[in-house]
TORKOL-4160 file (C-alpha; in steps of 0.2 Angstrom, whole numbers, padded with zeros to 4 digits, m for minus):
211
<pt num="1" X="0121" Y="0016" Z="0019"/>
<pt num="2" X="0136" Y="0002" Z="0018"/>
<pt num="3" X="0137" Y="m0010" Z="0005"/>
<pt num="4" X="0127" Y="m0028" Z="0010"/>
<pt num="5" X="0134" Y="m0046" Z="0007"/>
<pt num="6" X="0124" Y="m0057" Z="0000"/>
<pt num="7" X="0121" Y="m0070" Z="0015"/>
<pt num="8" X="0116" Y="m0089" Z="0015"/>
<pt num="9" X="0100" Y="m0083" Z="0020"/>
<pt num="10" X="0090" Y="m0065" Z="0023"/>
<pt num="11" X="0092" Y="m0056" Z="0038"/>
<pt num="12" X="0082" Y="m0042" Z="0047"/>
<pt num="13" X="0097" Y="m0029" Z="0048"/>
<pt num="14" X="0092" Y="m0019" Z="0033"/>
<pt num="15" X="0078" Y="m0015" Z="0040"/>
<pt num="16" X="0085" Y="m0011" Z="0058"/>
<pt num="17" X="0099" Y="0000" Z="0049"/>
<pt num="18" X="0085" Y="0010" Z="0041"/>
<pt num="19" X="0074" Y="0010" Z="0055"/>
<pt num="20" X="0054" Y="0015" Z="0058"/>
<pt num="21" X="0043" Y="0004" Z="0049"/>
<pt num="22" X="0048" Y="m0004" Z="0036"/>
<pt num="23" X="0040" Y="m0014" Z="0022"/>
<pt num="24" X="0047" Y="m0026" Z="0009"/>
<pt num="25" X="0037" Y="m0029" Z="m0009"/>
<pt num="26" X="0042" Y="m0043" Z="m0024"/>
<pt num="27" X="0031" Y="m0048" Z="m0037"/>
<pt num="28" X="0026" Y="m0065" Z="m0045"/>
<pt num="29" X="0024" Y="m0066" Z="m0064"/>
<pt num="30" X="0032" Y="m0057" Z="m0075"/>
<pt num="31" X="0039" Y="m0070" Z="m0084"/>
<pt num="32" X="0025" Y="m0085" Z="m0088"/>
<pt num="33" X="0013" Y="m0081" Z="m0102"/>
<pt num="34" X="m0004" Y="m0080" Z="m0096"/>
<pt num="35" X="m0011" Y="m0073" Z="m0080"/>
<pt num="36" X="m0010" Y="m0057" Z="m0070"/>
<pt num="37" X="0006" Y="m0052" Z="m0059"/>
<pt num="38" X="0003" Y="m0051" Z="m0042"/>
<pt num="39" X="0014" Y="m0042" Z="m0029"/>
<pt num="40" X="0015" Y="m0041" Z="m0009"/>
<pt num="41" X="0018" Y="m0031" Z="0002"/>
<pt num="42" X="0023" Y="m0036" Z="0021"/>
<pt num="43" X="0029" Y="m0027" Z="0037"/>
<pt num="44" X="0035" Y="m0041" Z="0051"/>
<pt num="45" X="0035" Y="m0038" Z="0066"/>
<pt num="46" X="0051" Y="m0039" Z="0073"/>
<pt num="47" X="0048" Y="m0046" Z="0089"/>
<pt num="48" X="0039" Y="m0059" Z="0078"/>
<pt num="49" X="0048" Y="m0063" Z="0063"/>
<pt num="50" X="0044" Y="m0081" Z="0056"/>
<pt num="51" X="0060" Y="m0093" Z="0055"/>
<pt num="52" X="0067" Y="m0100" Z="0039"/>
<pt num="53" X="0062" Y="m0086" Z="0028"/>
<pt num="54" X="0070" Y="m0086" Z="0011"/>
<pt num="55" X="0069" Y="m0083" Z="m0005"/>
<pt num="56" X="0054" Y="m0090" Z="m0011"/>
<pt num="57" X="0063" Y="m0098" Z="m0025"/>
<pt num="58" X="0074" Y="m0107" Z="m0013"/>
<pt num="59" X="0059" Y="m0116" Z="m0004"/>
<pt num="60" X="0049" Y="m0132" Z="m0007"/>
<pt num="61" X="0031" Y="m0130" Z="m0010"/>
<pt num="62" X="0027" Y="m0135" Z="0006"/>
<pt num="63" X="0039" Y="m0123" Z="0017"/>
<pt num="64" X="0034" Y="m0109" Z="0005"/>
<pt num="65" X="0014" Y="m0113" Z="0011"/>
<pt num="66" X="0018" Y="m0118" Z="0030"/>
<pt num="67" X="0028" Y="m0101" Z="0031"/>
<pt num="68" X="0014" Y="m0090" Z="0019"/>
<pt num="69" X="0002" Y="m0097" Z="0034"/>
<pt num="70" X="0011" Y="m0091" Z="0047"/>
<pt num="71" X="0017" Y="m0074" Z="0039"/>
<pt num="72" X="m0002" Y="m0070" Z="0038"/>
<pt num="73" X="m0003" Y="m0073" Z="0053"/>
<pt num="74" X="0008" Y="m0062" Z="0063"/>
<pt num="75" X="0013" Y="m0050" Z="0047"/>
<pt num="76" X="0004" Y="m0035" Z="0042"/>
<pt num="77" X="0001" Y="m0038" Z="0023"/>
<pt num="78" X="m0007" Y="m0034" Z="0007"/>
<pt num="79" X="m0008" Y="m0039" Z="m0012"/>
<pt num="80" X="m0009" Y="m0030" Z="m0028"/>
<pt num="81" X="m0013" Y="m0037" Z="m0046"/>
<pt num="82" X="m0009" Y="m0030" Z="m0064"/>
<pt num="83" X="m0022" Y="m0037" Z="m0075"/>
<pt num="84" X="m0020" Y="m0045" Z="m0091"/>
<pt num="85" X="m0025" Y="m0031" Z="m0100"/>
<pt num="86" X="m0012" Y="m0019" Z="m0089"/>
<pt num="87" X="0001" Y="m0029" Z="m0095"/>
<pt num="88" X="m0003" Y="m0029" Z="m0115"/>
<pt num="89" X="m0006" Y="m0014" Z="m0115"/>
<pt num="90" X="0009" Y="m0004" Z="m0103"/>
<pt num="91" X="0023" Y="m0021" Z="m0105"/>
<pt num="92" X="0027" Y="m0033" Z="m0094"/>
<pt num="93" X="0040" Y="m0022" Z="m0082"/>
<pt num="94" X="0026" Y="m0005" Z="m0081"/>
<pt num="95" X="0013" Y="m0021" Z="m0075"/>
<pt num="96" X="0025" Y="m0025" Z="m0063"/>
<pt num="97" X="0028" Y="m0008" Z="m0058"/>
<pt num="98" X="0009" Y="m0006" Z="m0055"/>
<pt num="99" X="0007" Y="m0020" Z="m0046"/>
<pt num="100" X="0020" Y="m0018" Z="m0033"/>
<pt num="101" X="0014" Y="0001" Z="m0031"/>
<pt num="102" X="m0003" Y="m0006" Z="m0028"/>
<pt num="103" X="0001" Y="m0018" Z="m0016"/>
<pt num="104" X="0009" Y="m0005" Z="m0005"/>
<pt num="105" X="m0004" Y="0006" Z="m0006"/>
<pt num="106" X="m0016" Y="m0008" Z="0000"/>
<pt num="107" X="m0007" Y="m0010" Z="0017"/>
<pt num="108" X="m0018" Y="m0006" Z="0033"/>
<pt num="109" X="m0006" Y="0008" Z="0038"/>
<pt num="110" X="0006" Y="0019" Z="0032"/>
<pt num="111" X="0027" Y="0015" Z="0032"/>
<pt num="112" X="0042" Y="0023" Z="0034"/>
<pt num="113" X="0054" Y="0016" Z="0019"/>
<pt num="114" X="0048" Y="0002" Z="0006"/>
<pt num="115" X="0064" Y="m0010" Z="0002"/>
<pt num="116" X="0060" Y="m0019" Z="m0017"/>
<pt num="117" X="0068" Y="m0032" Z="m0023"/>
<pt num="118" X="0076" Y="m0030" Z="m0041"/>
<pt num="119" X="0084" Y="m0014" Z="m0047"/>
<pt num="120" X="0070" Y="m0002" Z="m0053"/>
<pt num="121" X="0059" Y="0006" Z="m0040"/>
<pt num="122" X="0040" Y="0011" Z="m0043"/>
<pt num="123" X="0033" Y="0029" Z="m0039"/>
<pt num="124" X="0028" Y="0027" Z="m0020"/>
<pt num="125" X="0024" Y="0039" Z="m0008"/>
<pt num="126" X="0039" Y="0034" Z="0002"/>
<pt num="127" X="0055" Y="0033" Z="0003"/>
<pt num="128" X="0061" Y="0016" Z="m0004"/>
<pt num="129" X="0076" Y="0007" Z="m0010"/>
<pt num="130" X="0080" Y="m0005" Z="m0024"/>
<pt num="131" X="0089" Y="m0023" Z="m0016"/>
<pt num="132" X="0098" Y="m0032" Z="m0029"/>
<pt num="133" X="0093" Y="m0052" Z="m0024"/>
<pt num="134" X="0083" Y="m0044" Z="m0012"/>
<pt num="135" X="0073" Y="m0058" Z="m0008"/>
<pt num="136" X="0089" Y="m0065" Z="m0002"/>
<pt num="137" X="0094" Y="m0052" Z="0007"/>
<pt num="138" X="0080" Y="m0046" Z="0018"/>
<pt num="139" X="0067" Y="m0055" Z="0027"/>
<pt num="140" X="0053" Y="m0042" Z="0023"/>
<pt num="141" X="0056" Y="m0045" Z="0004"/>
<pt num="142" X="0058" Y="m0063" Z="0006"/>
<pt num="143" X="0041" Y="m0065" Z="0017"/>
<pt num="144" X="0031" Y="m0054" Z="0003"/>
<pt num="145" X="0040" Y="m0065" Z="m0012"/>
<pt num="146" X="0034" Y="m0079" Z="m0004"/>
<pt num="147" X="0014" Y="m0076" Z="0002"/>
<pt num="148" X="0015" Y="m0067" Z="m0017"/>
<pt num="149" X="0020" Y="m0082" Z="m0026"/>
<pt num="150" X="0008" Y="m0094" Z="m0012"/>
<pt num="151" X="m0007" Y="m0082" Z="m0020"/>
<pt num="152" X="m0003" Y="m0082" Z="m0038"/>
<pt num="153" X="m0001" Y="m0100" Z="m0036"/>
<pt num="154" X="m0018" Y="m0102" Z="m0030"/>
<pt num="155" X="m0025" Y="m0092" Z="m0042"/>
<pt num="156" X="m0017" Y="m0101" Z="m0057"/>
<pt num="157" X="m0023" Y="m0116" Z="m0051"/>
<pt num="158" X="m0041" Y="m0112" Z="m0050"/>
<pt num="159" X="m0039" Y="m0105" Z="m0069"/>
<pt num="160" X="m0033" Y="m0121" Z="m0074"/>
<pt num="161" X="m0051" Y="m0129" Z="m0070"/>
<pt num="162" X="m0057" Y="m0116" Z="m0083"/>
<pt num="163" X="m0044" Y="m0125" Z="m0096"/>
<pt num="164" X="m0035" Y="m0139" Z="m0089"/>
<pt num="165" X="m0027" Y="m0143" Z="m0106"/>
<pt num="166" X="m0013" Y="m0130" Z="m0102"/>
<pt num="167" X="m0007" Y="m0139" Z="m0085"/>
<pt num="168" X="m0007" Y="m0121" Z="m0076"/>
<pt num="169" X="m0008" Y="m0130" Z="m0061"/>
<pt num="170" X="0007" Y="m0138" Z="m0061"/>
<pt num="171" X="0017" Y="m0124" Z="m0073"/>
<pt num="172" X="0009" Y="m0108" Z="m0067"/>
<pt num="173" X="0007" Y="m0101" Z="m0085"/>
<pt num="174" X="0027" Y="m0103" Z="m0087"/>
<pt num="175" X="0030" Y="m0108" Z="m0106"/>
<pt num="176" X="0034" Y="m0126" Z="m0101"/>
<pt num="177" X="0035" Y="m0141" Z="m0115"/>
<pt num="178" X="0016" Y="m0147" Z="m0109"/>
<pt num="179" X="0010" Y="m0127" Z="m0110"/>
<pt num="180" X="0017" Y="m0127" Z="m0126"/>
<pt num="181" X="0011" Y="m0141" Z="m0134"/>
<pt num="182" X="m0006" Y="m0137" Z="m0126"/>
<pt num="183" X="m0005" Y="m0121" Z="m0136"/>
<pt num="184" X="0001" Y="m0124" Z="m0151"/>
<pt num="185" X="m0012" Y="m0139" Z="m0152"/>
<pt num="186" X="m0028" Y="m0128" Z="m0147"/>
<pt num="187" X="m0022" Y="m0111" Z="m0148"/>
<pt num="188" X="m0021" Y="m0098" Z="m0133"/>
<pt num="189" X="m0036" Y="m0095" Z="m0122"/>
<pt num="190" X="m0043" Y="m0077" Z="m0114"/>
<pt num="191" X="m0030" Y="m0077" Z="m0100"/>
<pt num="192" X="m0015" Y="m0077" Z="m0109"/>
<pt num="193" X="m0003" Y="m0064" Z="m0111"/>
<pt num="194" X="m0007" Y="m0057" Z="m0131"/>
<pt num="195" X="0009" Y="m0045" Z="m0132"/>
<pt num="196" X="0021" Y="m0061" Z="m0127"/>
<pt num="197" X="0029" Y="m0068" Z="m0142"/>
<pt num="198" X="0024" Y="m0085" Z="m0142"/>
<pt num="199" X="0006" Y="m0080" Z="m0141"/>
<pt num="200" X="0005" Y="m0066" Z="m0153"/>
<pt num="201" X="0013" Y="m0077" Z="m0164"/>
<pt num="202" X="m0001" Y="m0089" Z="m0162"/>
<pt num="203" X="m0013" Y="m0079" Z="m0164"/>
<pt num="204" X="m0008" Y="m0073" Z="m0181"/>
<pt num="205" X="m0014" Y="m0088" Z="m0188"/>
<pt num="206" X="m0031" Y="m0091" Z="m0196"/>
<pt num="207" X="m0033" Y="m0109" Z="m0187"/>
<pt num="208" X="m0033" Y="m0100" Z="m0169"/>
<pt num="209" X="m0047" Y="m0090" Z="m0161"/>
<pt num="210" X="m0048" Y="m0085" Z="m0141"/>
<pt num="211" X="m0056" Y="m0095" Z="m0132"/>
């Protein structure tokens, strides 16, 4: 397979190159301190492939939903979800791993080749490759980090009714300085991430229960 540029914005030639049906995955997640990861996986139709598909990233909130709606719309698509517990007790990476497997595995039909953005690769059924930036790169990748991020969002959001002290609507469970001083004034709740340092370190300390 020949080396691929890095573009101003992803393209649909990695998947033509491969050929047969192709599906791209990205998580959401790995990095905030509470909440699950969540991951996608999305085949386009590539007599139908949304315009202005990019990194998810690279978007404003309000393409990113504009385009999640139409992805579900004329994609075939799926989710996965590593839990809480998943990811204290296998790390945040295995979790990841998990999720992205899952979320394959939860598509309404089978695929030919699975491209992943990143540079480690779950234990599909499939043939599958690893696209550095991929979410750059290929649209399927950029079209499955982008309803992945829309959902995890969402879900984030309705958490944050549960405790809005931690502003998870608006920081997503990142460690921001609001989520940080919401922690360190009331301690962590159920949904945060207990192998994270920040947390565990909090909840070393007699003063702080779960909530």
């Amino acid at each position: 397979m020949k080396k691929h540029t890095l573009k101003s914005r992803p393209t649909y030639e990695l998947e033509k190159e491969i050929g047969g049906i192709i599906c791209g995955v990205d998580e959401v997640g790995r990095g905030p301190l509470a909440g699950p990861v969540i991951a996608a996986a999305v085949i386009l139709n590539p007599r139908n492939i949304p315009l202005h598909l990019n990194d998810s990233k690279k978007l404003s909130a309000k393409k990113r939903q504009e385009l999640n709606d139409i992805i579900i719309k004329t994609a075939e698509y799926a989710y996965g979800e590593a839990s809480l517990e998943e990811i204290d007790d296998l790390n945040i990476l295995h979790a990841s791993m998990l999720a992205m497997k899952r979320a394959v595995e939860n598509l309404p039909r089978k695929v030919d080749h699975i491209l992943v953005d990143g540079n480690r690769l779950p234990s599909f059924d499939a043939p599958a490759t690893a696209v550095i930036k991929g979410d750059q790169k290929s649209v399927s990748i950029a079209a499955a980090s982008i309803i992945a991020k829309i959902k995890r969002d969402f879900l984030m959001k309705s958490l944050s009714k549960l405790h809005p002290e931690y502003g998870w609507e608006r920081n997503s469970g990142y460690g921001t300085r609001e989520h940080m001083e919401a922690l360190n004034l009331v301690g962590p709740s159920r949904f945060h991430r207990k192998s994270f340092a920040p947390i565990r370190n909090l909840m070393t300390q007699e003063k702080y229960i779960t909530n």
